[in-house]
MARNULUM-712899 format. One line per 10 residues: their letters; for each residue x, y, z negated of N, C-alpha, C. Coordinates in nm, 3 decimals. Layout:
REM MARNULUM-712899
a = X Y Z X Y Z X Y Z; ...
REM end
This chain:
REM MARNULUM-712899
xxxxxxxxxx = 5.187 -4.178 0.941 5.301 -4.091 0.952 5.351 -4.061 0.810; 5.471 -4.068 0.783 5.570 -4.037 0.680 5.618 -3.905 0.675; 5.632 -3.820 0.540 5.698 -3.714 0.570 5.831 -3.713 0.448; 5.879 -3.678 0.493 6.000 -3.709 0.410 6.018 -3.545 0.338; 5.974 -3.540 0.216 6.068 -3.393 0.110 6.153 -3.390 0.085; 6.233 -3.311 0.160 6.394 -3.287 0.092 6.383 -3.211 -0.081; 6.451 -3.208 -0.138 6.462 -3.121 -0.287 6.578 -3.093 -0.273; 6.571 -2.961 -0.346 6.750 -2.881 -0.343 6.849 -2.962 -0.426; 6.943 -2.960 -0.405 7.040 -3.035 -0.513 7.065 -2.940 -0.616; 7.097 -3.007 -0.766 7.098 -2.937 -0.821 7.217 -2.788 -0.806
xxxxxxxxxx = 7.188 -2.724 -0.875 7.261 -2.594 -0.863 7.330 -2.585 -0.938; 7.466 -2.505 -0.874 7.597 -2.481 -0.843 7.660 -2.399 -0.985; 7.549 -2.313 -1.028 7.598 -2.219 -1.119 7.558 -2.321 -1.245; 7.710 -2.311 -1.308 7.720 -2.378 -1.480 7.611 -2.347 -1.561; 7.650 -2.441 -1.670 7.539 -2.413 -1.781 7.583 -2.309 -1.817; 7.516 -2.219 -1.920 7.524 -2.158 -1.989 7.524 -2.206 -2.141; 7.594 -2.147 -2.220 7.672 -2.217 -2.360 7.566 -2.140 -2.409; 7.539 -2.212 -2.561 7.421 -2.156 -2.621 7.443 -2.024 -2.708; 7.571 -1.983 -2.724 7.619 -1.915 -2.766 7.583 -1.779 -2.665; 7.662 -1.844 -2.603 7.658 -1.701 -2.425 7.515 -1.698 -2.424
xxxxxxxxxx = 7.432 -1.770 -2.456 7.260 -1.721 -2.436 7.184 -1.641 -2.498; 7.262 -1.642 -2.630 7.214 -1.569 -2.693 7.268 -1.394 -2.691; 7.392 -1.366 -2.644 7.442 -1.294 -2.572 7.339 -1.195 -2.501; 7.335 -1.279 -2.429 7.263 -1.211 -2.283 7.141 -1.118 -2.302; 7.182 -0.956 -2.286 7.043 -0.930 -2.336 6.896 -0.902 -2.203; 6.812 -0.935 -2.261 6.660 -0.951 -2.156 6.690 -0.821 -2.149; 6.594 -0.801 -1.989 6.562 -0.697 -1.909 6.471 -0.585 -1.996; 6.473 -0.513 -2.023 6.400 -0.402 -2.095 6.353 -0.316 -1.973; 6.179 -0.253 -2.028 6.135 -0.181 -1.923 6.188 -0.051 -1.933; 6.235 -0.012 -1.860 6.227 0.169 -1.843 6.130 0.256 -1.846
xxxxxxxxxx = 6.017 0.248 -1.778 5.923 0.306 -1.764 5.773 0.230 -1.813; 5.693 0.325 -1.807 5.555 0.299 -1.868 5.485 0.369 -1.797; 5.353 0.345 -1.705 5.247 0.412 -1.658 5.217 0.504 -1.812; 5.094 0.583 -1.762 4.984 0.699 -1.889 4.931 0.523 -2.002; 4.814 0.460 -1.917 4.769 0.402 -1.993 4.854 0.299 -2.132; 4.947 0.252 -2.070 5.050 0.168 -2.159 5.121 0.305 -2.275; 5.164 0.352 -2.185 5.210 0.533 -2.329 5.128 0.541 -2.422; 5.007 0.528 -2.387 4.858 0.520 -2.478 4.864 0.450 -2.566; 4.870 0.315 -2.507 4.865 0.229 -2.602 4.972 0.181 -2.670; 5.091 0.213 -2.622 5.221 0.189 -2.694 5.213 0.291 -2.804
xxxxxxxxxx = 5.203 0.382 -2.848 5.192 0.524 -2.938 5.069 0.555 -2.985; 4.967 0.462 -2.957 4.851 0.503 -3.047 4.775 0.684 -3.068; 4.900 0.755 -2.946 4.835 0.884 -2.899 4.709 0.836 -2.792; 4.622 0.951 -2.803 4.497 0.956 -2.698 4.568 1.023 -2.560; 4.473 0.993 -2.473 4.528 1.044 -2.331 4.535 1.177 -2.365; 4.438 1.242 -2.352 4.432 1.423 -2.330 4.593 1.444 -2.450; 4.594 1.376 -2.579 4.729 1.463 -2.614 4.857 1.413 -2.543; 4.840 1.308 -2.511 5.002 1.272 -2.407 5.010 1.364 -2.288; 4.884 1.370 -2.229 4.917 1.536 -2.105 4.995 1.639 -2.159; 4.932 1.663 -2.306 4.963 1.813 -2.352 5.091 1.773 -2.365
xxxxxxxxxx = 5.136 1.692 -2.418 5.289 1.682 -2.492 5.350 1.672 -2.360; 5.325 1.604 -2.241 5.342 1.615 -2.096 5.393 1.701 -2.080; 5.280 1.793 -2.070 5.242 1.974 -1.987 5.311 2.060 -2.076; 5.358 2.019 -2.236 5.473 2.098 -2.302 5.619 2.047 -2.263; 5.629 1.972 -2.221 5.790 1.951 -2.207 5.832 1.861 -2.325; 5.731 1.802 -2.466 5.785 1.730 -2.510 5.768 1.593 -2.495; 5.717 1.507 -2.402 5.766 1.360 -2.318 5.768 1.400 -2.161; 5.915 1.355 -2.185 5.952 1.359 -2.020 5.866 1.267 -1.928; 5.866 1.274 -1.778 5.811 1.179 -1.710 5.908 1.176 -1.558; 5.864 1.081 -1.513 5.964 1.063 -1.376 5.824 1.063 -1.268
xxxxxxxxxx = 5.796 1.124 -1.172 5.708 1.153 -1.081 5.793 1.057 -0.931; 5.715 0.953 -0.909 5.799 0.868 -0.815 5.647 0.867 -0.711; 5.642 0.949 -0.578 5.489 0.942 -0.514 5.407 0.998 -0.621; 5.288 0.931 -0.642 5.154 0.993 -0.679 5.187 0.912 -0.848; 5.241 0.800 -0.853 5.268 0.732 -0.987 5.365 0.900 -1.091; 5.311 0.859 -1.192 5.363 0.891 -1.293 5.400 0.824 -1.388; 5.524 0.784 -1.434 5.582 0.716 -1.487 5.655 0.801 -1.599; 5.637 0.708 -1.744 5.748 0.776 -1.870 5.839 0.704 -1.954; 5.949 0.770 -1.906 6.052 0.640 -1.990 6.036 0.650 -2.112; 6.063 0.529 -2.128 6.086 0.458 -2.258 6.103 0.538 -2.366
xxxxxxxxxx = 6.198 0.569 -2.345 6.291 0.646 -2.457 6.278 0.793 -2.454; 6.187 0.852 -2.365 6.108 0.993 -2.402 6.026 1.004 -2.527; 5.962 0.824 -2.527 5.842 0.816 -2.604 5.895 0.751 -2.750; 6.003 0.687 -2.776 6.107 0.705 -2.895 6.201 0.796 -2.936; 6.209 0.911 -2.896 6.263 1.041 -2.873 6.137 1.093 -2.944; 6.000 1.091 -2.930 5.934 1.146 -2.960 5.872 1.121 -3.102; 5.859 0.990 -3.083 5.805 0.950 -3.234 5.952 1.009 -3.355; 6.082 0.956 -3.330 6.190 0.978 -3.415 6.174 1.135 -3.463; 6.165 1.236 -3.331 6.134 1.317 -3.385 6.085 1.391 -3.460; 5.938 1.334 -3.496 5.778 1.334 -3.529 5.801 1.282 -3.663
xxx = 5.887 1.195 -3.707 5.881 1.115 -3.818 5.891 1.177 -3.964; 5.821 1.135 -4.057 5.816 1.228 -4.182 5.864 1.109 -4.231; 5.964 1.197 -4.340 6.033 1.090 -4.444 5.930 1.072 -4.576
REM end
């Protein structure tokens, strides 16, 4: 018995010019679980709660996940920064 594979033809949508590629900007994360905050910022857990539990990094509570954007946690360092 023979089975015959079809394959898609190629697809419909144009190239993209190398120019326009470079354009295009990649998907950036929004959010960060605790452990990645950790390790993105080189803070320890117990002080990311506190800065948490003070109001200085925001978090987004989605269910039982706790999630912290991005840009709470560059908000925070900029802040923090000594010239």
């Amino acid at each position: 018995m023979v089975h015959i594979i079809k394959t898609r033809r190629k697809s419909q949508i144009p190239p993209v010019e190398a120019d326009e590629a470079l354009r295009i900007d990649k998907t950036e994360t929004l959010t960060v679980r605790i452990p990645e905050a950790v390790r993105m910022t080189g803070i320890g857990r117990s002080k990311l709660y506190e800065l948490i539990q003070s109001g200085d990094i925001g978090i987004v509570k989605i269910g039982a996940s706790t999630l912290i954007p991005v840009d709470s946690l560059r908000d925070l360092i900029a802040r923090n920064r000594r010239q």
